[in-house]
N, CA, C and O atoms as a GROMACS GRO file, in nm:
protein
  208
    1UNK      N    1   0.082  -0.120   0.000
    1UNK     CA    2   0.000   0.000   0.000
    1UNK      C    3   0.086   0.126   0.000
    1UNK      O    4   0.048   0.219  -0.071
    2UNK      N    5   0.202   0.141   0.074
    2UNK     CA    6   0.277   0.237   0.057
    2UNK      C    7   0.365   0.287  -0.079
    2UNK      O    8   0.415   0.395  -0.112
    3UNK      N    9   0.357   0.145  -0.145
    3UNK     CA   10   0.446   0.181  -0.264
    3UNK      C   11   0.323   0.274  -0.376
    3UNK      O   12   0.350   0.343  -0.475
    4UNK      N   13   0.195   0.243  -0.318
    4UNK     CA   14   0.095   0.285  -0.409
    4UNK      C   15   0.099   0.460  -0.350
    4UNK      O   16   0.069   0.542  -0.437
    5UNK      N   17   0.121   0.497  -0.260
    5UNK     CA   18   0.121   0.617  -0.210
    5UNK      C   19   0.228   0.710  -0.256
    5UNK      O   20   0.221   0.832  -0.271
    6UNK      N   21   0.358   0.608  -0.281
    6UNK     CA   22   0.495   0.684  -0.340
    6UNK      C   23   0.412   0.744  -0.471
    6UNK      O   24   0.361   0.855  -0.486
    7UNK      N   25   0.417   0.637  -0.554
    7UNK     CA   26   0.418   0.683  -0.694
    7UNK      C   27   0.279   0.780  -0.720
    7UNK      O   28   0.268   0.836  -0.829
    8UNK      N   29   0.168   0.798  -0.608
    8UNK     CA   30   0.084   0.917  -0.643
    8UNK      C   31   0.095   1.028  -0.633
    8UNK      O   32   0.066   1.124  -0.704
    9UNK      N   33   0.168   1.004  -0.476
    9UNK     CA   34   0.252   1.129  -0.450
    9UNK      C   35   0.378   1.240  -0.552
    9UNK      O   36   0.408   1.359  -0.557
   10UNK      N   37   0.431   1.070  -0.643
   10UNK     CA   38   0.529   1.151  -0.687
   10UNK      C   39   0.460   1.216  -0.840
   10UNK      O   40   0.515   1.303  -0.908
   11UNK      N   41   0.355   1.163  -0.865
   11UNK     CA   42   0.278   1.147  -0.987
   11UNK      C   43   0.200   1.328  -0.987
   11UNK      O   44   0.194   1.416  -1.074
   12UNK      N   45   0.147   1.319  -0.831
   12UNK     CA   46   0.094   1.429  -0.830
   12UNK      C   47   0.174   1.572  -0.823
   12UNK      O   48   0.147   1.686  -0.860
   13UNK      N   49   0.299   1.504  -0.749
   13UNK     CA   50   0.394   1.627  -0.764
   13UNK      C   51   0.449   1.686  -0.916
   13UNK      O   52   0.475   1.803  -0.945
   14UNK      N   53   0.455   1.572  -0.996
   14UNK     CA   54   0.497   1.615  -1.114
   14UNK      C   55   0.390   1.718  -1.211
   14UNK      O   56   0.405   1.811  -1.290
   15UNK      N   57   0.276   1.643  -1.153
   15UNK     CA   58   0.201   1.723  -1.213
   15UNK      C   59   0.133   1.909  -1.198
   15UNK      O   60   0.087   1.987  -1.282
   16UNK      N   61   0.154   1.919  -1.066
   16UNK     CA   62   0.186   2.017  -1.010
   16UNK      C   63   0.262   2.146  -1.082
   16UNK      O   64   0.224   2.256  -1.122
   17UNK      N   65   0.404   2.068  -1.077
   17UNK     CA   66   0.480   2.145  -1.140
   17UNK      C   67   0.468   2.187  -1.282
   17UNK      O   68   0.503   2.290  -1.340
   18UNK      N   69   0.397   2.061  -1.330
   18UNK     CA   70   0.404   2.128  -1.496
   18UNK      C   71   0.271   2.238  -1.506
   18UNK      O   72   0.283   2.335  -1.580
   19UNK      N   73   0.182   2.223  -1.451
   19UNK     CA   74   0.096   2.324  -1.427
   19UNK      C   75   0.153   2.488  -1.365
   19UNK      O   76   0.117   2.603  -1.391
   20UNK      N   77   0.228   2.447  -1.300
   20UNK     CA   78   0.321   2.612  -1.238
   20UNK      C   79   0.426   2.638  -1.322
   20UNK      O   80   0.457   2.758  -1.325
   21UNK      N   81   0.505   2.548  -1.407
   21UNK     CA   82   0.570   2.638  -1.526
   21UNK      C   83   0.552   2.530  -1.615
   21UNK      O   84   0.613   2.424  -1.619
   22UNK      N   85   0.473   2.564  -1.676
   22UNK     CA   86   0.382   2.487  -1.817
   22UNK      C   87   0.516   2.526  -1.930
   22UNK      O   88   0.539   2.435  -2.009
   23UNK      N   89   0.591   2.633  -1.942
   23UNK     CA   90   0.695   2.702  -2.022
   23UNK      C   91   0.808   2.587  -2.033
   23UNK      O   92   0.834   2.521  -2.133
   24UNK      N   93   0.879   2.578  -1.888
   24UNK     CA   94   0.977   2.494  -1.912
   24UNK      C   95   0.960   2.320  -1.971
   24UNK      O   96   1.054   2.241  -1.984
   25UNK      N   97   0.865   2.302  -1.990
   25UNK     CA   98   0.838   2.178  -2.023
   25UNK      C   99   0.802   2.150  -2.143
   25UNK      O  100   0.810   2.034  -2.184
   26UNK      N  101   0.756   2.255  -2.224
   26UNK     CA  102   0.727   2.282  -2.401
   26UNK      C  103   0.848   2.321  -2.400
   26UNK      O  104   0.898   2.244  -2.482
   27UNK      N  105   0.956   2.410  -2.352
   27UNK     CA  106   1.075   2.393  -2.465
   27UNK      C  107   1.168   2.289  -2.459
   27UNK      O  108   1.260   2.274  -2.539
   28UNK      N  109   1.135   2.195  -2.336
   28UNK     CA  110   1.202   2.043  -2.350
   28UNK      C  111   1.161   1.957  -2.489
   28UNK      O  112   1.225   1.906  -2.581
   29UNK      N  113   0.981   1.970  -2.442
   29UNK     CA  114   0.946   1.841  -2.567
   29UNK      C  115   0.960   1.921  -2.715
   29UNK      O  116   0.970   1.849  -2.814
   30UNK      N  117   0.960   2.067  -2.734
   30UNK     CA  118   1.021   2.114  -2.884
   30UNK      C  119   1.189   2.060  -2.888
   30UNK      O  120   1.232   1.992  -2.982
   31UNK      N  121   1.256   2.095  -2.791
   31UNK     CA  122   1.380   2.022  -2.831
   31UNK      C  123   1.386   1.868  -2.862
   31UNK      O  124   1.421   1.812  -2.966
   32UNK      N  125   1.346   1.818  -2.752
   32UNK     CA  126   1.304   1.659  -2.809
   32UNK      C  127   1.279   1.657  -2.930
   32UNK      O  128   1.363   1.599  -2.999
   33UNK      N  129   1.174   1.709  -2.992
   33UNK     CA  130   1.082   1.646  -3.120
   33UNK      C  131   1.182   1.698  -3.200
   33UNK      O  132   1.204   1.614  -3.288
   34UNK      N  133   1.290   1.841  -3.218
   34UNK     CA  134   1.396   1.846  -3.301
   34UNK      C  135   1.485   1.753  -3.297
   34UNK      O  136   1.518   1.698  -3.402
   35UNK      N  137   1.521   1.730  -3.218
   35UNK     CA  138   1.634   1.611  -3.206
   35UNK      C  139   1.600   1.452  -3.290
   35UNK      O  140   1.683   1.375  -3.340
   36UNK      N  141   1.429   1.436  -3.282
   36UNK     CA  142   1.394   1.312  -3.302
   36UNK      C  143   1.362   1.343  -3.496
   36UNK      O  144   1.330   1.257  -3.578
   37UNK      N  145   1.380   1.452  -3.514
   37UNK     CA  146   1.310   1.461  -3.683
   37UNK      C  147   1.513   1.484  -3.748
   37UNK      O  148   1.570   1.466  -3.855
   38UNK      N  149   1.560   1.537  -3.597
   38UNK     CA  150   1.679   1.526  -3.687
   38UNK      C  151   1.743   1.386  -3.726
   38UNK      O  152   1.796   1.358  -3.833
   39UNK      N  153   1.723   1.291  -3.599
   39UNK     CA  154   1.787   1.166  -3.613
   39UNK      C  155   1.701   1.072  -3.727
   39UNK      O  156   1.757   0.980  -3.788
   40UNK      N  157   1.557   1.106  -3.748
   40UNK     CA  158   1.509   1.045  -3.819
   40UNK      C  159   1.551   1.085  -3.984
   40UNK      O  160   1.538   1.002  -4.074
   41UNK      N  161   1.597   1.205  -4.005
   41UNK     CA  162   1.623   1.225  -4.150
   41UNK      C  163   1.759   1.209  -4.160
   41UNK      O  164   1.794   1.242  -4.274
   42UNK      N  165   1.877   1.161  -4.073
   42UNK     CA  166   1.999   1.125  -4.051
   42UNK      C  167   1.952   0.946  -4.106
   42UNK      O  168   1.986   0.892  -4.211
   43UNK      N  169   1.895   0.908  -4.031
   43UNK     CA  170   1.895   0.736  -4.088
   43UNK      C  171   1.826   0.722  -4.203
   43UNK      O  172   1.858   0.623  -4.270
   44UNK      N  173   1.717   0.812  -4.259
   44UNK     CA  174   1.707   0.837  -4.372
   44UNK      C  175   1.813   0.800  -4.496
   44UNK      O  176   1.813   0.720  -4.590
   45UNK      N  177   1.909   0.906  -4.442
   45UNK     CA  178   2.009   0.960  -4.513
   45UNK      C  179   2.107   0.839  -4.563
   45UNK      O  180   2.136   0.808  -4.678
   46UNK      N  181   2.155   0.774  -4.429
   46UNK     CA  182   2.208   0.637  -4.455
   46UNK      C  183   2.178   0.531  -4.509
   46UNK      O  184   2.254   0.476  -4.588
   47UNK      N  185   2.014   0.466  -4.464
   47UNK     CA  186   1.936   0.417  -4.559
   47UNK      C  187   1.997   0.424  -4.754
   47UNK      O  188   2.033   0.346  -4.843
   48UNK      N  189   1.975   0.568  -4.731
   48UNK     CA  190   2.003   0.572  -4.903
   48UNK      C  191   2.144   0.532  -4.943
   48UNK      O  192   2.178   0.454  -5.032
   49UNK      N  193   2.231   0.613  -4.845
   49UNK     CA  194   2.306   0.560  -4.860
   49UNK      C  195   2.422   0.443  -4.905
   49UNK      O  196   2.524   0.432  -4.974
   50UNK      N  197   2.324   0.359  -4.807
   50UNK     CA  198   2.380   0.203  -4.810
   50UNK      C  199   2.295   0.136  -4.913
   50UNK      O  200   2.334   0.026  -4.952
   51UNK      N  201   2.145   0.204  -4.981
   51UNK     CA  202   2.097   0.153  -5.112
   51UNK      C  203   2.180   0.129  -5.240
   51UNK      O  204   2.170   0.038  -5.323
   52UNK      N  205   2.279   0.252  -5.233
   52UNK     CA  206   2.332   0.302  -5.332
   52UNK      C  207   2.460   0.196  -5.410
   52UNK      O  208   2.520   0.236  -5.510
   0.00000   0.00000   0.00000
């Protein structure tokens, strides 16, 4: 029962926070999603690469 109390607790804390700076957490997941369109047009790239 206590382990069920950790993770609400910590669940609710997180959530908390993204509600009090909603800011810092959109320019994480915009960096993320750059990072993920960059790596995806990088294996792209190799893909063709190694077609060739």
């Amino acid at each position: 029962m206590s382990k069920v109390m950790v993770v609400k607790n910590f669940a609710l804390r997180g959530f908390n926070d993204v509600r009090q700076n909603p800011q810092k957490y959109i320019f994480k997941l915009k960096k993320a999603k750059s990072v993920a369109i960059i790596a995806c047009d990088a294996g792209v790239r190799i893909i063709s690469i190694m077609a060739r």
